[in-house]
C-alpha positions in Angstrom: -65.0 34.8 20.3 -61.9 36.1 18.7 -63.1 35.7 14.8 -61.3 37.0 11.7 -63.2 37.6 8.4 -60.8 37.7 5.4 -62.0 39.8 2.8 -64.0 43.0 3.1 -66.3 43.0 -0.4 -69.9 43.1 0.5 -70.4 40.0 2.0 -67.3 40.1 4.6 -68.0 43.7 5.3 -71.3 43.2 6.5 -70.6 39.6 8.0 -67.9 41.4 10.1 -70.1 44.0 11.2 -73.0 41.6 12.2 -70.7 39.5 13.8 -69.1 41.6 15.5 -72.9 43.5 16.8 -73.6 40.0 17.7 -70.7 40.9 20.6 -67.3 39.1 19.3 -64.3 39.9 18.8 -63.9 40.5 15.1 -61.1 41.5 12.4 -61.6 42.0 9.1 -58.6 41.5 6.7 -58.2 42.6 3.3 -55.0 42.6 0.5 -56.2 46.0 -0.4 -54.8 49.2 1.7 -56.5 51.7 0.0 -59.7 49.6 0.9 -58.5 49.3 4.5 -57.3 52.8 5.1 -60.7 53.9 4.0 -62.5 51.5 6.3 -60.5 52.7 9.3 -61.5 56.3 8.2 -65.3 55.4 8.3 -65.7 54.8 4.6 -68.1 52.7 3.7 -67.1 51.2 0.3 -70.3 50.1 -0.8 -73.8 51.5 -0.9 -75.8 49.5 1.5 -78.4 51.2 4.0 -77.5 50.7 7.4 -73.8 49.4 6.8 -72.3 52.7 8.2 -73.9 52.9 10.9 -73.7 49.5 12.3 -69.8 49.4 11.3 -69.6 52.9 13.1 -71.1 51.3 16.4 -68.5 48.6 16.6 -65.3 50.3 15.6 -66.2 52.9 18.5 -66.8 50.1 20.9 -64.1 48.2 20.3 -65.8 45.1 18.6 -64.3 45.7 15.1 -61.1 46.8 13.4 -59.6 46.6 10.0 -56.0 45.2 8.9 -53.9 44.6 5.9 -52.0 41.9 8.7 -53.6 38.6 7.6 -50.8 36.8 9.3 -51.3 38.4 12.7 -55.4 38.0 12.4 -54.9 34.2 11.2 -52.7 34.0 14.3 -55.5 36.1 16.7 -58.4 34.6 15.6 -60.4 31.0 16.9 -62.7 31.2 14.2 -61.6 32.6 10.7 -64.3 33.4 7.9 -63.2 33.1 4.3 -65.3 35.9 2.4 -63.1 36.2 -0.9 -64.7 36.5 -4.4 -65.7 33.6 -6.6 -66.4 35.2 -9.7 -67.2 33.2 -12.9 -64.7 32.2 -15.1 -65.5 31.6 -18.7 -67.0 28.4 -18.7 -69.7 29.6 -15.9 -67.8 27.8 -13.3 -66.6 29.3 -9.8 -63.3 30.6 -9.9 -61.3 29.1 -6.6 -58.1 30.9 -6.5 -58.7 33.3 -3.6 -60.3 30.8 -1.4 -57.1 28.7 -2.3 -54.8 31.1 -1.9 -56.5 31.7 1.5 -56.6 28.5 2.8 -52.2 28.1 2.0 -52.6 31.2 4.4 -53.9 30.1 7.2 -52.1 26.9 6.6 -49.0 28.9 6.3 -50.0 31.4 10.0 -51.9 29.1 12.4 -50.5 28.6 15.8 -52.9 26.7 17.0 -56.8 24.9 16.1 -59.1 27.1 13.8 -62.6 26.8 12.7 -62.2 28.0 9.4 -65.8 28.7 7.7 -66.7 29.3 4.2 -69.2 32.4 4.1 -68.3 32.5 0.0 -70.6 31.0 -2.3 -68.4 28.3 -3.2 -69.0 24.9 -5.0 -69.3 21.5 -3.6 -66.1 19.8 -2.5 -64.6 23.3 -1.4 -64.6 22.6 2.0 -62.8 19.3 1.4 -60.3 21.2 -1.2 -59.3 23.3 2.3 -59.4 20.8 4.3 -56.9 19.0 2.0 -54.8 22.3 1.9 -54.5 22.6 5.4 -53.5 18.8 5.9 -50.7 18.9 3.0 -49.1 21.5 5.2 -46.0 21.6 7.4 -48.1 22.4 10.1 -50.1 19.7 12.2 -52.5 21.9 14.2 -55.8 20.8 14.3 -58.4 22.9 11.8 -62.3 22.0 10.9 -63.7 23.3 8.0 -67.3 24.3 8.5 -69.6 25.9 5.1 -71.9 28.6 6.6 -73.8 30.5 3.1 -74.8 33.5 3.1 -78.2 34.6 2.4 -78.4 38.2 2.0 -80.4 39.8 -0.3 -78.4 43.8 -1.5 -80.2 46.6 -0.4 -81.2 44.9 3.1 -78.6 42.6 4.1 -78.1 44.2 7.7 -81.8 43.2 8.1 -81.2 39.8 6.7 -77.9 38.9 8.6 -79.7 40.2 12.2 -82.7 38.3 11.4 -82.1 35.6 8.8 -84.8 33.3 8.2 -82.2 30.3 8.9 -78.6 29.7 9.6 -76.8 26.9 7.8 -74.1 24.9 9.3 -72.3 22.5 7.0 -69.7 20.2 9.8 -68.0 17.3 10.4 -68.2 17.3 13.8 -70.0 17.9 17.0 -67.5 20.8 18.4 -67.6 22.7 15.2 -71.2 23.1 15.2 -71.3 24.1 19.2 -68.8 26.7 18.4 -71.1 28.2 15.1 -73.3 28.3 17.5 -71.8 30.3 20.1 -70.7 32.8 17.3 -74.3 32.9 16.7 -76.1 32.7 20.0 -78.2 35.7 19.6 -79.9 34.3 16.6 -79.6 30.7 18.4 -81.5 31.7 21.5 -83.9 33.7 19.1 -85.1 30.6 17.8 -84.0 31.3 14.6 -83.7 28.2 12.3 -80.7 26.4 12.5 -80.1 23.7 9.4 -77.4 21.6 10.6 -76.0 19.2 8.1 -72.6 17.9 6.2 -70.5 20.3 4.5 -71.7 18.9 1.2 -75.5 19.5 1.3 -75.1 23.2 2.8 -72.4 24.1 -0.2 -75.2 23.1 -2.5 -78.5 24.9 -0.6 -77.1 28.2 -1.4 -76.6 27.3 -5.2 -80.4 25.5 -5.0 -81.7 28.3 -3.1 -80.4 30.7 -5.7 -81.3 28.4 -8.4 -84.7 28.2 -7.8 -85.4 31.9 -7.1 -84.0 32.9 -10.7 -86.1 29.9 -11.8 -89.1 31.7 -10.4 -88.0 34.9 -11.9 -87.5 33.2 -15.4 -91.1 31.7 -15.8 -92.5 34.6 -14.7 -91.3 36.5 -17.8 -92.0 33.8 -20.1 -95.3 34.0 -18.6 -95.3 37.6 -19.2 -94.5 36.8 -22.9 -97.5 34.8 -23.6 -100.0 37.5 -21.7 -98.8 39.8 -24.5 -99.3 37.7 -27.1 -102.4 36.2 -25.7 -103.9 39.5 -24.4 -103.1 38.6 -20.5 -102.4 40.5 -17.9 -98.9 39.2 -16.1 -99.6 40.6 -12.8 -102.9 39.6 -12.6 -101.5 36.1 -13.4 -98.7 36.2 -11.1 -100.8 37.2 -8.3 -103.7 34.6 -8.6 -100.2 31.9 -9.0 -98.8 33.5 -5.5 -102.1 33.0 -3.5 -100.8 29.4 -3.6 -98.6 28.8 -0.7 -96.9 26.0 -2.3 -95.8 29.0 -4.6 -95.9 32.0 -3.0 -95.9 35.6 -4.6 -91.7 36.3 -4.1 -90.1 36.3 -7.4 -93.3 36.4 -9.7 -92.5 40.0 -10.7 -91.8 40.3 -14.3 -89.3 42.5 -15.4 -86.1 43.1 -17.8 -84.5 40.0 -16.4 -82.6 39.0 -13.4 -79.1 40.2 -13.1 -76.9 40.7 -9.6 -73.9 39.3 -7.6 -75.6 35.9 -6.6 -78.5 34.5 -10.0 -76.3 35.1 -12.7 -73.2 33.1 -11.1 -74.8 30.6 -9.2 -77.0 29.6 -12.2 -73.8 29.3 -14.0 -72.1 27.1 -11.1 -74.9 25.0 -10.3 -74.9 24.2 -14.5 -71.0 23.5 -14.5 -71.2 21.6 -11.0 -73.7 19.2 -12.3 -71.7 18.8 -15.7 -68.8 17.7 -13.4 -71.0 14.9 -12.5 -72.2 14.1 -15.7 -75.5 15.6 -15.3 -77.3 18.2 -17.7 -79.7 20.2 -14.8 -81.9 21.1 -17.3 -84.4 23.5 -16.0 -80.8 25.4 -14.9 -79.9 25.7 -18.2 -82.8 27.2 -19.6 -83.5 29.4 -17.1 -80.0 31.0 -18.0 -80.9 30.9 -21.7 -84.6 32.7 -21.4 -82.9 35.4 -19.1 -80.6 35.9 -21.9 -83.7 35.9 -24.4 -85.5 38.6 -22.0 -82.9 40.5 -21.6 -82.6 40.9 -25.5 -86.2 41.3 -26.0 -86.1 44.5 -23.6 -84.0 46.2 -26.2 -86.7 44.8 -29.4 -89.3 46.3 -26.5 -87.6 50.2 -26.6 -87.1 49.9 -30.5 -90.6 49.0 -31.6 -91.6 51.8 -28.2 -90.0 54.5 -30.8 -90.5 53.4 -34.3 -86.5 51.8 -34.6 -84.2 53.3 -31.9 -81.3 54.5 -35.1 -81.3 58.5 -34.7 -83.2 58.6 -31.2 -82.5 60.1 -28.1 -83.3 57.3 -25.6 -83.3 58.1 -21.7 -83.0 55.3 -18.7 -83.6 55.4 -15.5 -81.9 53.1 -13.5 -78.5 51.4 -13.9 -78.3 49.0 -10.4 -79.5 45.9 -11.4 -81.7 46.1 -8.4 -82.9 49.6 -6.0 -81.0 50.7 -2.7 -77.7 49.2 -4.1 -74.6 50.6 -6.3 -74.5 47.1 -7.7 -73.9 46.9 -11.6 -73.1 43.7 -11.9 -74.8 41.2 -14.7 -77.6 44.6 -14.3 -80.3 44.6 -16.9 -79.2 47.7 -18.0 -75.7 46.8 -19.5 -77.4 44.6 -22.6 -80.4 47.5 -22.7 -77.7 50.4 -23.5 -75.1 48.4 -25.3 -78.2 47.0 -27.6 -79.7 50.5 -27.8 -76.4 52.0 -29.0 -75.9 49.5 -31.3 -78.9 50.1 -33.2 -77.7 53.9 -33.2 -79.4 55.7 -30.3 -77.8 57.9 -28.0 -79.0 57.0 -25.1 -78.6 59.4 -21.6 -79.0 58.0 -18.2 -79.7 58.3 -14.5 -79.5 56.4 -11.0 -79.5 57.4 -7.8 -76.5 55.5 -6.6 -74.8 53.3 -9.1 -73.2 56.6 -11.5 -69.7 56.0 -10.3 -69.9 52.5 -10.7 -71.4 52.8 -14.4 -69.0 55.6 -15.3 -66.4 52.9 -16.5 -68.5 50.8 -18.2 -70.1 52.7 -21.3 -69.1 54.5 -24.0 -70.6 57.5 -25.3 -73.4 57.6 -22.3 -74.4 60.6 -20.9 -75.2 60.6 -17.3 -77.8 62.9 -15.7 -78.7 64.4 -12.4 -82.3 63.4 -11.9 -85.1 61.9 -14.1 -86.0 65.0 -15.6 -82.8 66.1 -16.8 -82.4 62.4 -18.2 -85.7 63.2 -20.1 -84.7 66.0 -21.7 -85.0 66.1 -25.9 -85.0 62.4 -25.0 -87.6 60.3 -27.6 -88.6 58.1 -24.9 -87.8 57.4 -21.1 -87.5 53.8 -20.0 -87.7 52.8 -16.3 -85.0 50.1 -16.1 -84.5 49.7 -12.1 -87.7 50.5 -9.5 -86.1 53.1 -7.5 -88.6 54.5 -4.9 -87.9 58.3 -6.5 -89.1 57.0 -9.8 -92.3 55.4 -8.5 -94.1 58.9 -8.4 -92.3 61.0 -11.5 -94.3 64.0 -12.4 -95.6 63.3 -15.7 -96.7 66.5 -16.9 -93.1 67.2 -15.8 -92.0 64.5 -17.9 -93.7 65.1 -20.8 -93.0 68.7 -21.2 -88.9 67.2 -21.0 -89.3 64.7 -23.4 -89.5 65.7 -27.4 -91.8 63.1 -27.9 -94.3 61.4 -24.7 -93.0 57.6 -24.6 -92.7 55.8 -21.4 -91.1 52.2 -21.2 -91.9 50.9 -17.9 -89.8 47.8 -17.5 -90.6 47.4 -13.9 -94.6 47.6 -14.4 -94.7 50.6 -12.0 -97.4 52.6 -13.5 -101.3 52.5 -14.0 -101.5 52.1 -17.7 -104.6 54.0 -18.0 -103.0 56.9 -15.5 -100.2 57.3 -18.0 -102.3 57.0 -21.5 -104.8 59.5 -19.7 -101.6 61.6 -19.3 -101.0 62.0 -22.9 -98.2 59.3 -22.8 -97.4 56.3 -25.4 -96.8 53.6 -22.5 -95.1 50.0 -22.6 -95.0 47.7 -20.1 -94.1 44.1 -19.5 -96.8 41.2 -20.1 -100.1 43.8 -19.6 -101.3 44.1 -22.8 -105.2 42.9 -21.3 -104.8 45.3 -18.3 -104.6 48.1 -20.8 -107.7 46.9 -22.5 -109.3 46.7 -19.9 -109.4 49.9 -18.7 -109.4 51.3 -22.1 -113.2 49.3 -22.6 -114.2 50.5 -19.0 -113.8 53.9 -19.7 -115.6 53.5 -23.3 
């Protein structure tokens, strides 16, 4: 099928690409002709392992191209994917302007009948906004408006788009959802999952989906805050909670706080949306207040870690909000720095990816080449994001780097006992008993 996928940010440059492995026809269209130019020079703008190479593979075959032309791919294209940003506006709720000023577009271009498909996380009554767009228009051709969220999870979204564990298809008809399925027959005849329902309910399973998950993430660390006041360990907590299928270990990992593309906006949107109705979705609302609280308590965390952080020399090691992705929004390591350097530490930092990203968004932060150089004179090093290449630091290394042995493990990566046996002061998240523990069995 001839498709066109307007917008090429992270989630229309790898629907493009799936798409387009999948064996259509595809275009991707974007305002941006630096973007464009790069993408038609093989530049990937975006860290996200595999991308390159499964864009690579198309382009050469034929599948996939890039274009500044929306009018001629609006004009091309049976099926047109709307892929824009949604970011949050003020008030937490979904700013529609680029789907909008999409849907006048195609509106504006079509020559014929389209299947135009949300693939942005958008709120509910989108799809009927387009489809009022399209019908105050001059021209009468026919156009369905079908919501298809996407589900794709940074760092391993090829894996997720070739083998989702379900594919949503909002319609209002019959001959939309035959033709959503022939864009996706590999996955169809796969027996992959296929949730068919109205535009309506699929609009609002991403935002639940996404709601729940940073619900999960939320109580987690409030659990984590009662094992260190209670003398609990978190993990061992979150582990005998995820033996239960009806809860399941994903998302029980306590941490700094979620942060990302997706939690932070859809738990905003879902909390506006339901304000629209006149409903308070409570447990929405406090799950966005305690990340807010645990993402503050991360920087009380590093300033008790050094005896008050005013005058220290403070090394982090991670800046992605999450590994194998140059992703800095919402990432627990914006409020960690900015609350560091406002109680006076000079802080010096490190990631393997997101440097070029961060470079714009701190003053006075030095950036590093690898852990060790981060370390350097540092008072203490804190583990901010769970890279792989921080999972096995040399901490002899380390400690010969650092002017004073502290280690702030906000990922719970290390053995306490390991560390403390290595001559390090070490913090963790919600494993004060854990330390204990071993601290007793080796007594």
């Amino acid at each position: 099928m001839n498709i066109a996928v307007i917008g090429t940010g992270y989630v229309g440059l790898v629907t493009g690409a799936g798409l387009a492995d999948f064996g259509n026809d595809v275009i991707c269209v974007d305002i941006n002709e630096k973007k464009i130019e790069a993408l038609k020079a093989g530049k990937i703008p975006i860290y996200e392992p595999g991308l390159d190479a499964i864009v690579a593979k198309n382009v050469t075959e034929g599948r996939l191209e890039f274009t500044t032309d929306l009018a001629g791919a609006i004009r091309s294209a049976r099926a047109i994917f709307i892929a824009v940003g949604t970011p949050p506006l003020p008030d937490g709720s979904a700013d529609l302007r680029y789907v909008a000023d999409v849907a006048r577009s195609i509106a504006k271009y079509m020559e014929g009948p389209k299947l135009i498909i949300t693939k942005s996380t958008v709120p509910i009554g989108t799809g009927r906004m387009i489809e009022g767009i399209i019908e105050e228009s001059e021209h009468k051709h026919p156009a369905s408006v079908v919501s298809n969220p996407e589900f794709l999870r940074e760092g391993s979204a090829i894996e997720d788009f070739m083998k989702p564990d379900r594919v949503v298809i909002g319609a209002s008809d019959e001959e939309s959802v035959a033709l959503m399925k022939e864009i996706y027959a590999p996955l169809y005849s796969l027996a992959i999952p296929f949730v068919v329902t109205n535009v309506e309910s699929a609009e609002l399973i991403k935002y639940a989906a996404n709601g729940f998950l940073a619900t999960k993430i939320s109580f987690i660390n409030e659990v984590a805050v009662l094992c260190e006041k209670l003398g609990g360990d978190v993990q061992d907590v979150a582990r005998g909670m995820g033996l239960d299928h009806r809860i399941g270990p994903k998302f029980l990992q306590a941490g700094p706080g979620y942060g990302g593309s997706c939690f932070p906006k859809d738990s905003s949107s879902l909390a506006d949306i339901s304000r629209k109705c006149d409903y308070t979705f409570e447990i929405i609302e406090s799950v966005i207040r305690v990340n807010d609280q645990i993402k503050a308590r991360m920087v009380e965390k590093v300033d008790q870690a050094v005896g008050g952080a005013a005058g220290k020399t403070i090394g982090v090691l991670g800046l992605a909000f999450k590994p194998e992705t140059d992703d800095m929004r919402d990432s627990p390591s914006l409020p960690l720095i900015e609350g560091l350097q406002s109680l006076g530490a000079t802080v010096r930092a490190y990631d393997p990816q997101a440097m070029d990203a961060a470079r714009g968004m701190f003053e006075n932060l030095t950036f590093c080449d690898d852990a060790y150089s981060t370390a350097q004179g540092c008072d203490a090093i804190v583990l901010c994001t769970e890279w792989n290449e921080f999972r096995a630091l040399n901490l002899e290394r380390l400690k010969q780097a650092l002017k004073k042995p502290v280690l702030v493990d906000l990922r719970n990566i290390y053995d306490p006992a390991r560390v403390r046996a290595a001559g390090f002061e070490y913090t963790s998240v919600g494993r004060a008993a854990e330390v204990r523990f071993h601290e007793e069995a080796g007594s």
